[in-house]
C-alpha positions in Angstrom: 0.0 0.0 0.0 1.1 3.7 -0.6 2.3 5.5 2.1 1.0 9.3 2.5 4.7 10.3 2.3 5.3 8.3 -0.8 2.5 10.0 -2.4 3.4 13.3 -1.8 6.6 12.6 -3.1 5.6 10.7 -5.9 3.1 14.3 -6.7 6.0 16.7 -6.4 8.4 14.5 -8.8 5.6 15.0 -11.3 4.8 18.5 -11.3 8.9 18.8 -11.5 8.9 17.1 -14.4 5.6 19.3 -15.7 8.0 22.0 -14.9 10.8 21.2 -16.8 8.8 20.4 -19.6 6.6 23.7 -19.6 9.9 25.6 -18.8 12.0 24.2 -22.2 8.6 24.8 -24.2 8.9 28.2 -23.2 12.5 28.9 -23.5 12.6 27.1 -27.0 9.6 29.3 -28.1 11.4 32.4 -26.9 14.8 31.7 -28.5 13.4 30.0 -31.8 12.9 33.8 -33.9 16.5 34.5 -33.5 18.0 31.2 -34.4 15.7 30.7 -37.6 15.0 34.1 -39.1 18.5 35.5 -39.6 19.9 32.0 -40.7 17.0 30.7 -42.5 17.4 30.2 -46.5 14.6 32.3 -47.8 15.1 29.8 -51.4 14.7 26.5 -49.2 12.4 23.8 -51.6 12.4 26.5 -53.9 15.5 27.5 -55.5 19.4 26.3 -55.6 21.3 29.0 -55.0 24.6 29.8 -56.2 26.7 31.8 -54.3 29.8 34.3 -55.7 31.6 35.3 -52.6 34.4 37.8 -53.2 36.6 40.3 -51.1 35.3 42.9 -52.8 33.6 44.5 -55.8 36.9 45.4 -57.7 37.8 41.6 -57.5 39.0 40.4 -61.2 37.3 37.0 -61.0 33.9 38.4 -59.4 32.6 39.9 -62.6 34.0 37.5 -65.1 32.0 34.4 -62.5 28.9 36.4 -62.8 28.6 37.0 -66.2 29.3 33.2 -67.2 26.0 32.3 -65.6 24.3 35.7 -66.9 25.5 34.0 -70.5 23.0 31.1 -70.0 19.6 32.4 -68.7 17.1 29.5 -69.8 19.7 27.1 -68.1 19.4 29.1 -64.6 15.8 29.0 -65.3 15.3 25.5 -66.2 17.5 24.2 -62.9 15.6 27.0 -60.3 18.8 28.9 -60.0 19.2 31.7 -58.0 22.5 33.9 -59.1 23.8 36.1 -55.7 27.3 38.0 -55.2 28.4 39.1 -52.0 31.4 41.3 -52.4 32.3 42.9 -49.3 29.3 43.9 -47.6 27.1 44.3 -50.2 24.6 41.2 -51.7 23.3 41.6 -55.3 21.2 39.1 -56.4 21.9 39.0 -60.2 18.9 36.2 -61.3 16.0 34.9 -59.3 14.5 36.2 -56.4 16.2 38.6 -54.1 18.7 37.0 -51.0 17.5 38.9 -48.2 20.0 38.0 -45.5 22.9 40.5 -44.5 27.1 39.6 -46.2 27.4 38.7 -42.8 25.3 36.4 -41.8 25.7 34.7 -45.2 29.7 34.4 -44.6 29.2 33.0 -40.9 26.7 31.0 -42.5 28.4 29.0 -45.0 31.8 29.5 -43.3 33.5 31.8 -46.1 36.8 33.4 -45.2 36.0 36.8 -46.1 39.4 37.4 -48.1 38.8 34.4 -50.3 37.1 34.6 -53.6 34.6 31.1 -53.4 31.6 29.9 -55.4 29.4 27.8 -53.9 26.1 25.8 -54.8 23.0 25.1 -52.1 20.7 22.6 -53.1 17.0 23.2 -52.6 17.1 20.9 -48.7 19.6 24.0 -48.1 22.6 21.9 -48.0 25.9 23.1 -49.6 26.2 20.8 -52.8 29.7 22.2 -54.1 32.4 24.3 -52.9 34.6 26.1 -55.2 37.9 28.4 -54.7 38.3 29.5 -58.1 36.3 30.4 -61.4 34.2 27.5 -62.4 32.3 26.8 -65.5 28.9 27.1 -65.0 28.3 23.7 -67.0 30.0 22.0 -64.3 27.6 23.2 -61.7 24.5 22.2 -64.4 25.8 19.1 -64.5 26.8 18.9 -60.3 22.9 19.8 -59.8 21.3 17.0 -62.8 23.3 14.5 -61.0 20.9 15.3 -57.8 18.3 13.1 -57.1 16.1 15.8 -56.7 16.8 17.1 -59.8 16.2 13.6 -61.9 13.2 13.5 -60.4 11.8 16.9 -61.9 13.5 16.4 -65.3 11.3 12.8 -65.2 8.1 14.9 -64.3 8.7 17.3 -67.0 9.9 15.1 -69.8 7.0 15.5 -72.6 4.5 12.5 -72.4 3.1 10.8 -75.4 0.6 8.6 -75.0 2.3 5.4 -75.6 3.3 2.8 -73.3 
């Protein structure tokens, strides 16, 4: 049989525990704005990024990265590409939607060394897919991103249907 002493005891160890609980809820609700809205992809399901990071604006490979993509606009489109420099400071977003987080959270983000030039490709789960320290060839990232599974997947939906079986 329970004692009176053991219920008692066996009443407070529960409301701790209802405590605890009600006290994490809290705290995680109170905290969650700040970790999610400044790091948060605004692209994620939606878009592959591609990421130009450079020291700054005057940087020789900068310009000559972004205007390789710019050269093949129904390719961007066709693979949901979203074309962003951060030189510096500043974020441009050159094709797609605009990147609305700060050069600085981006860097700490993705862990770029702010006096490196480095391209870099997200896939659409917000996972970095590629790294790159130099000027790449944009057909190498086409061909990086229809290698994702993903990315098969929509190619299969949208391949024309005829009729036969």
């Amino acid at each position: 049989m329970l004692s009176l002493q053991n219920f008692i005891s066996y009443g407070f160890d529960i409301i701790k525990r209802i405590l605890r609980l009600l006290f994490l809820v809290i705290f995680m609700n109170l905290f969650a704005p700040f970790s999610t809205a400044q790091g948060a992809s605004p692209y994620e399901w939606s878009h592959r990024p591609v990421y130009i990071f450079a020291p700054s604006v005057n940087h020789p490979d900068l310009g000559l990265q972004i205007s390789a993509f710019l050269a093949q606009p129904l390719n961007l489109k066709d693979r949901q590409i979203v074309l962003i420099s951060i030189a510096g400071n500043k974020v441009e977003t050159h094709f797609g939607p605009n990147e609305t987080r700060s050069a600085q959270i981006l860097r700490r983000t993705y862990n770029i060394d702010p006096n490196l030039f480095t391209v870099i490709l997200i896939g659409k789960d917000t996972g970095m897919k590629a790294r790159h320290d130099n000027i790449i060839k944009p057909q190498d990232i086409f061909r990086q991103i229809d290698a994702m599974p993903m990315r098969l997947r929509e190619m299969r939906q949208n391949e024309p249907h005829t009729g036969q079986r």
